[in-house]
Every structure is written in structure tokens, then in C-alpha cells.
N, C-alpha and C positions, 0 to 999 in steps of 0.2 A: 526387553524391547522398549523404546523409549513412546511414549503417547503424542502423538500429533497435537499439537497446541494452537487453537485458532484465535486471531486477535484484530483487533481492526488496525490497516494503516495508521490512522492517528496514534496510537499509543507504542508504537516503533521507536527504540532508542536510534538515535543517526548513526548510518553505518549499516544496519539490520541489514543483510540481504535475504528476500525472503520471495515464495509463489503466493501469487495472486489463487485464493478459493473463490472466491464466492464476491457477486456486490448485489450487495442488499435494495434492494430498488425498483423504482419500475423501467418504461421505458427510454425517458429520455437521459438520466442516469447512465444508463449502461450504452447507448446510444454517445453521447460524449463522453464517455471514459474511454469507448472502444473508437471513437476517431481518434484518442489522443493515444491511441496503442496502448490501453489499461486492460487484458482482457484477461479471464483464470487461464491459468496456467503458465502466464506472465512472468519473469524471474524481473523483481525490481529490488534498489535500492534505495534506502529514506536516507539525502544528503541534507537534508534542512536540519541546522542545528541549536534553532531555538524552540525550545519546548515550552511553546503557547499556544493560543486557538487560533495561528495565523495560519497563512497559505503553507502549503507542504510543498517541497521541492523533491521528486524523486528520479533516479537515473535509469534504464532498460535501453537495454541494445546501444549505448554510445550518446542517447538523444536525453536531456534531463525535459522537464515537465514541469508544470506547477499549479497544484488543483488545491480546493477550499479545503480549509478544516472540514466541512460539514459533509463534503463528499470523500474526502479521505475516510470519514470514519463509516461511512458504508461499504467499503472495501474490507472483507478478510481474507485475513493472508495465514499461509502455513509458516512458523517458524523455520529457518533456512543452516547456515552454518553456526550460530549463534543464537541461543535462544535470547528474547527479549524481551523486556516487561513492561508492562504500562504505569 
């Protein structure tokens, strides 16, 4: 049986499709990740495909997004069809 691998949004190769676990945070964190439809249990994918500390782009339900580095990387996500590394 394979182990669950938890990793923050930021470190997502593009492409990754993966479930929203956990964000790390306090209120207003989770407050605007969840207006912007960021919430666990979330199926998203990281289309951003420059690997720097810039904005992240990612797609759920049809609708793409696009949140900081610094909040992407309070977001853990479970590994989905592809495992990926940071």
C-alpha cells in the first residue's frame, strides 16, 4: 500500500492534480482561500508553469485562480494521479 504524501501547493510540479488537506493558517487565510473555492477536500490543478516565488495559477471545477506564493504554500495537498516533488 502506497503512504500518503503531504506537500504544500508551492512545491507542485505543473500539471500535479491533487486534494486540498489541510491550510495552514488562521482565520482570514482560510476565509479567502474559501471565497476563492480553495477548501480541503478540493480536487485542484497547478497550471502555473514557472517555477519561482511568483503568483500560482491553479484550475478546480472549470474556474482557474491565482493566489501568492506565500499562501500557496500554506495549503497541503495529498498527492493525486502523479506523485510530485518539490
Amino acid at each position: 500500500m502506497q503512504e500518503e504524501v503531504l506537500i504544500s501547493l508551492a512545491c507542485m510540479d505543473t500539471g500535479c492534480r491533487v486534494v486540498v488537506y489541510d491550510i495552514q493558517g488562521g482565520y482570514g487565510i482560510m476565509n479567502t482561500l474559501k471565497s476563492l473555492g480553495i477548501t480541503p477536500g478540493k480536487r485542484i490543478t497547478r497550471i502555473t508553469p514557472i517555477p519561482v516565488k511568483g503568483p500560482i495559477a491553479v484550475e478546480m471545477d472549470k474556474v482557474q485562480v491565482v493566489i501568492g506564493f506565500g499562501m500557496a504554500s500554506r495549503i497541503m495537498v495529498k498527492a493525486g494521479e502523479k506523485i510530485c516533488d518539490c
